[in-house]
N, C-alpha and C positions, 0 to 999 in steps of 0.2 A: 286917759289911760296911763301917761307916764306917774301921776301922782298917786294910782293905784298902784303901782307897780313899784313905786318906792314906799308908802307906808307897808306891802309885803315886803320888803327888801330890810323893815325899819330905819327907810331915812330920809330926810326932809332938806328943804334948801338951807338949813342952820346946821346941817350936821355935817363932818367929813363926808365926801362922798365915794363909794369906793365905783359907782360906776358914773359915768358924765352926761349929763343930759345929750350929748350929742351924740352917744351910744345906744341909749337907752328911745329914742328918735330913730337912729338907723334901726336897730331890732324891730319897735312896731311899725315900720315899714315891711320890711323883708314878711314879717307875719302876717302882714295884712293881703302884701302880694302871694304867698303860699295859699290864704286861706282862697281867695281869687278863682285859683288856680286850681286847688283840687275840690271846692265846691261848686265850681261854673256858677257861680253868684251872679255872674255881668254880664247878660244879652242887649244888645242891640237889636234893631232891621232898620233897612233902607228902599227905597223904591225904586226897580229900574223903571225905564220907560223905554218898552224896547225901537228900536228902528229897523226900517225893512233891508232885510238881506244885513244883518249884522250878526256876526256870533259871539264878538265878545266884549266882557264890560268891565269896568273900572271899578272894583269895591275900595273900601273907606279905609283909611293906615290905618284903624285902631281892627281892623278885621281879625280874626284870629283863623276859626275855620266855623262851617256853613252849618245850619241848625237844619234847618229846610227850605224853601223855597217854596208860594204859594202865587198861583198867578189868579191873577182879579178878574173875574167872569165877569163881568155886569156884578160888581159886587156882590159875588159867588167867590169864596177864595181855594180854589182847590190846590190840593199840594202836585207839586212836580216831581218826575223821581231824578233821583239820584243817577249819576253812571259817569265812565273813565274815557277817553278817546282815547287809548288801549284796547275798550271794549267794543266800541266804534269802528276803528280799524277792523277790528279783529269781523265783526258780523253785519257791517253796514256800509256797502257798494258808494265810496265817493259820498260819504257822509256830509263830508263839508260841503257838499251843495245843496243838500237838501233844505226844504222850504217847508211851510207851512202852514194854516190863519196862527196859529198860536206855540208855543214850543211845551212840550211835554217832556222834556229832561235837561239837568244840569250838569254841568263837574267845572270842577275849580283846573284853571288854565297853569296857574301858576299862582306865586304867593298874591299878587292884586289883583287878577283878573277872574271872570264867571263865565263861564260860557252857557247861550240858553239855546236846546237843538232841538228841535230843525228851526233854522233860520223864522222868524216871522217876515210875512211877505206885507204888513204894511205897519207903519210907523204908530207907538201910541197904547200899545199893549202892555200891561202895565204888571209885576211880577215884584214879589216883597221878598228880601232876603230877609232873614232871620240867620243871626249869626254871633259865634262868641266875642265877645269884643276886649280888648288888650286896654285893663284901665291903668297899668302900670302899676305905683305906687299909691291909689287913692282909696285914704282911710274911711273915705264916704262911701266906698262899694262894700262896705261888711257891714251888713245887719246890726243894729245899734245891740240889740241881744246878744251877739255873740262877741262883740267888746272882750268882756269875761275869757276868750278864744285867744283874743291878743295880749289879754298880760300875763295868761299862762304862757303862750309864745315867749313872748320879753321875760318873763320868770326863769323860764329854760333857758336861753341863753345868755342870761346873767349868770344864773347859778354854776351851769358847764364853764364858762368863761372862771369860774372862780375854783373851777377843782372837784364844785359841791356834786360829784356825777350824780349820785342817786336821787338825790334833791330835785336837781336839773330833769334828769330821765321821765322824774316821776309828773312833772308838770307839764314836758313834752307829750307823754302819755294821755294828761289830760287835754292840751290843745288839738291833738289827732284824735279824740272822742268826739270832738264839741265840730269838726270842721267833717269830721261822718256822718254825724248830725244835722248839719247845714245840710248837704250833702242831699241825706234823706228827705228832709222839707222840701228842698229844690225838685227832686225828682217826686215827688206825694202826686198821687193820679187826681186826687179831688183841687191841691191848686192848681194839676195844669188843666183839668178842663175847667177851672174859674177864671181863669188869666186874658178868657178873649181873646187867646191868641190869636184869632182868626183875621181880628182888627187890622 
C-alpha cells in the first residue's frame, strides 16, 4: 500500500521525501481502522456454556457489541431476543430469580459481561455469541479489494497535510465511496444467508 501510495505521491526510496515512511505507516493504519469501523468488516462469536442458576458471563476484550445470540437446541440454533434490565425491572416481578430449562433473552451487563435470562436451571446449555469484534489496527481485517480504500485514505491525508485541500478532499471522497461500498457487500441479503451463519 505504501508503495502505491508514493508512486501516486511521485516518489520512491531515491527521491527526497516530502512525506516519511513512518507517516505514510501511521495514516494506513488510521485508514484501515476507520474502514473497520464503518464497514463492520470484523465479526467474531464465541461459545457460552451456560451453568445452572448463573446470569452472567464473561465476554472476550476484543468484544465491541453483540450481533445476536443463538442458543444450540440439539444442534437447532434458534436466535434469542434481545432486552435491557431497565426493561426487566420495569415488567418482570424479581426477574433475577427467575429460572428456566433454557434462557430466551440477552442484554449486555456492562462493557465485558452478557447476561442470559431466565437463569438455566442445569449446567451444559450451550448459546453462540455473535459479536463485533475490536481488531484495532490490523491491515489483515480489510478486504485485499478494497486496499485501493486505503491509499485513497493515505492520499488524503498526505495531500490535506500539504495544503493540497482539494486534491486531499477529492480522494477522501473517494475513500467514503469505496468503505459504503464494503458496507453494502457486508450488509447483501444473498451473502448473509450464504455465510452459515447458523454454524
Amino acid at each position: 500500500i505504501i508503495t502505491r501510495v508514493q508512486e501516486r505521491l511521485d516518489e520512491d526510496a531515491t527521491t527526497s521525501q516530502r512525506y516519511t515512511t513512518a507517516d505514510l505507516t501511521e495514516y494506513t493504519l488510521d485508514g484501515a481502522r476507520a474502514y473497520i469501523a464503518f464497514a463492520g468488516s470484523q465479526y467474531s462469536r464465541v461459545t457460552i456454556t451456560a451453568e445452572a442458576d448463573t446470569l452472567f458471563y464473561e465476554l472476550p476484550c476484543d468484544f465491541i457489541q453483540v450481533e445476536r445470540v443463538l442458543w444450540n437446541s440439539d444442534g437447532t440454533y434458534i436466535p434469542i431476543e434481545p432486552t435491557q434490565f431497565s426493561t426487566l425491572d420495569d415488567e418482570v416481578y424479581q426477574w433475577q430469580r427467575q429460572t428456566a430449562p433454557h434462557s430466551t433473552h440477552y442484554f449486555r451487563f456492562s462493557s465485558r459481561e452478557l447476561a442470559l435470562w431466565p437463569m438455566p436451571t442445569e449446567d451444559g446449555e450451550e448459546y453462540i455469541v455473535h459479536y463485533q469484534q475490536d481488531v484495532y489496527d490490523d491491515l489483515s481485517a480489510v478486504a485485499v479489494e478494497d486496499h485501493e480504500c486505503i491509499v485513497d485514505y493515505v492520499l488524503a491525508r498526505s495531500l490535506l497535510a500539504e495544503g493540497k485541500v482539494k486534491d486531499g478532499a477529492e480522494r477522501y471522497a473517494a475513500y467514503s465511496a469505496c468503505v459504503q461500498a464494503a458496507k453494502r457487500r457486508r450488509n447483501n441479503l444473498d451473502k448473509t444467508w450464504s455465510m452459515g451463519s447458523m454454524r
